[in-house]
N, C-alpha and C positions, 0 to 999 in steps of 0.2 A: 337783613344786614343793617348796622347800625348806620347812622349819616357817615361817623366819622370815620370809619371802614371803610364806605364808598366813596371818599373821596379822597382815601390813601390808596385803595386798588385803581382808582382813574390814573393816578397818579403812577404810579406802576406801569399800567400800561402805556402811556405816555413817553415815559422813560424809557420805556424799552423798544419801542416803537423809533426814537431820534437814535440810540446806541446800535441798534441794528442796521440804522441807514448806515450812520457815521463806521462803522465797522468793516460796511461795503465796499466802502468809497475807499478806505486807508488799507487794506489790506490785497495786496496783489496775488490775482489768483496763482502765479509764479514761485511762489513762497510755500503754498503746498501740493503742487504736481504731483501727484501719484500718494498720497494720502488722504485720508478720510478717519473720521470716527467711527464711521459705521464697515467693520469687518467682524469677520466667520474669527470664531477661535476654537473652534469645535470640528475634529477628524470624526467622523462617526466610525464605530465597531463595532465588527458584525462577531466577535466573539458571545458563547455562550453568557458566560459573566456576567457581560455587558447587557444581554437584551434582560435576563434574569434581575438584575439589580433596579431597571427602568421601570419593571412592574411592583418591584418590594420597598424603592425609594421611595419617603413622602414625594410629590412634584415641588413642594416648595425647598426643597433638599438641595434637588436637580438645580433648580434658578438659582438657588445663592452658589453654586458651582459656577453654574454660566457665569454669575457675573462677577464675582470673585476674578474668573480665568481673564475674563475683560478687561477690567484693571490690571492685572501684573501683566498684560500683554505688551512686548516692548512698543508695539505699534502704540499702545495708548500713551505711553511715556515720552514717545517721538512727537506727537502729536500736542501732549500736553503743553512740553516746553514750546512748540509753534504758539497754539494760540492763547494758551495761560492757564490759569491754573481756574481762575471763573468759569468760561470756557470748559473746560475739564468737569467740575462741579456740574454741569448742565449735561453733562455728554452722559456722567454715570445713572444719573433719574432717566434721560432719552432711555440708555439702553434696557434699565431696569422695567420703565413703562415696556417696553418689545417683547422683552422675557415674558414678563406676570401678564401679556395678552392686552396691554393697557386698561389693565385694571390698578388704577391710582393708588388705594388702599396697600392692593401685594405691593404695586413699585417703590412705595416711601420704606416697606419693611425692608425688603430686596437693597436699597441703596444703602438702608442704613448698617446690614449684612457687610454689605461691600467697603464699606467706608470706617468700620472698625478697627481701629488703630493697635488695642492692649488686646494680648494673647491672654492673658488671665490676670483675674483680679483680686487681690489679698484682700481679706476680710477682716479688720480685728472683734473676734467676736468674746464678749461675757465667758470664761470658765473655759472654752475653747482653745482662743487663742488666737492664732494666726492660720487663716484657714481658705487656702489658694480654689476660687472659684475658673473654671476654664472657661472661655467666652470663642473661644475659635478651635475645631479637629482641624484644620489644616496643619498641613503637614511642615513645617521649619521652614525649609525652604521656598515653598506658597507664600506664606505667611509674611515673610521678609519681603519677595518681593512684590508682594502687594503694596504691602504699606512703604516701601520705597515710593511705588510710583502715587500715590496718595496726594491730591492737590496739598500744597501749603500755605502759597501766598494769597489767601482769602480776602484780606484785608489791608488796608494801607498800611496800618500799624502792623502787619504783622512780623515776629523776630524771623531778624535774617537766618540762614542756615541751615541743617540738613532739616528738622523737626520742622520748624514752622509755627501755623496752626493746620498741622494735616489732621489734628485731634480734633477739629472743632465739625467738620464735615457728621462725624459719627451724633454730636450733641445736635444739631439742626437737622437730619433726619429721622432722630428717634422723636424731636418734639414736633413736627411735621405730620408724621403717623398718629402720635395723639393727636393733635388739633384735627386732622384729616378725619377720623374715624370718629369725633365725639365732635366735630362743627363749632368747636370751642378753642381760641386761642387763649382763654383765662384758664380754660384746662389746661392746656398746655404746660402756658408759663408755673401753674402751680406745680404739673410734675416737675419740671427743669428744676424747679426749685426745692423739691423735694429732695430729685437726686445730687443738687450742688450741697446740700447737708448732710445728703446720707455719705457721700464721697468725702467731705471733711472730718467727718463722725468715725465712719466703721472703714472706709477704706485706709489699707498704711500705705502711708505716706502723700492720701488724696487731700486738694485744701479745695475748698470754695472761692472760685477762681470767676472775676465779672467777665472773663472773657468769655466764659463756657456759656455765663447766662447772657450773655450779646447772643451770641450764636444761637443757643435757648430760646431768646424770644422774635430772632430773625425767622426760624426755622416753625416757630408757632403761626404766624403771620402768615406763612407760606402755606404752609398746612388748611388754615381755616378759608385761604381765598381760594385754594384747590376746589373749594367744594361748591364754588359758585363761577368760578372760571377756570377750567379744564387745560387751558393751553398758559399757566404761568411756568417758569422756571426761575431753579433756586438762584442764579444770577441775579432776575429782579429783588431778591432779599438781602442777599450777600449785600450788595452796595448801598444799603438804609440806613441811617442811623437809626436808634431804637427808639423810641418815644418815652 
């Protein structure tokens, strides 16, 4: 790792280290009695269906259902507003690591599943046209309230109101999973930037947006120190400026 890596991860740690005390100390265990982030949302069934569909689903199918169902769970939305919406961002990579067995690689895919904002994506394509790509089978109803409960207040700056930045969570785990799997945050940043082109290009109505590529290169950062220290969370990104 380069010097100036190791001494923005010291730094990292560090930071997170004093926020966690500080968080201890101001936060009255009274405030969340009988709440947790870590609950079941899963009845199991012993229909036929059900055991028939466990063997012919891919398993990575299965996870992004789990955690899909995680998110729009009201408990996660009761809990979100408690402890924020940071908080929240950490909680969805926890559970995602659980699911994929804490294998890193699945959970950045898994969070990033979960954290999908656009149900389909319009294309404008050469001689085509307009040509509606689907990003999510969930079903309308899923789907809404997933991304209802969706962190938004990511950031200081971020816009008041129902939207947010709950779009930005989706750009900082896809470039997290690059950086994770290729040990490269230049990788990274060059896909982010590939897809903040391709989005102003060929998507309608998509523009090339700096906030997407903050997020972008917060979520590269994360990614690439994953792979020399195990126990970061995307909190410590979320609150960096980018370099």
């Amino acid at each position: 790792m380069r010097p100036r890596r190791m001494r923005h991860l010291a730094l990292v740690v560090l930071g997170d280290l004093f926020a966690s005390l500080a968080a201890g100390q101001s936060r009255p265990d009274s405030a969340r009695a009988g709440l947790s982030w870590d609950f079941a949302v899963e009845v199991p069934d012993a229909s036929v269906g059900h055991a028939v569909e466990g063997f012919v689903t891919p398993p990575v199918v299965l996870d992004v259902r789990r955690i899909r169902a995680y998110v729009r769970d009201p408990r996660f939305e009761r809990m979100r507003q408690l402890e924020g919406d940071i908080r929240a961002a950490d909680a969805i990579y926890v559970r995602s690591l659980e699911i994929g067995g804490y294998d890193i690689a699945r959970a950045l895919v898994l969070a990033l599943f979960a954290t999908l904002e656009h149900r389909n994506l319009p294309l404008r394509l050469p001689l085509a046209g307009i040509v509606t790509l689907p990003l999510t089978f969930e079903g309308e109803d899923n789907f809404d309230a997933r991304v209802r409960n969706l962190p938004r207040m990511l950031y200081g700056d971020s816009p008041a109101g129902e939207h947010g930045d709950r779009d930005k969570l989706q750009h900082f785990f896809g470039s997290a999973s690059v950086a994770y799997s290729t040990a490269s945050s230049d990788v990274a940043q060059t896909t982010g930037d590939l897809v903040e082109w391709g989005e102003a290009s060929v998507v309608q109505g998509g523009v090339d947006d700096p906030r997407d590529r903050r997020a972008n290169a917060q979520g590269g950062m994360f990614g690439h120190d994953l792979v020399y220290l195990k126990t970061m969370l995307p909190s410590d990104y979320l609150r960096l400026p980018v370099p």
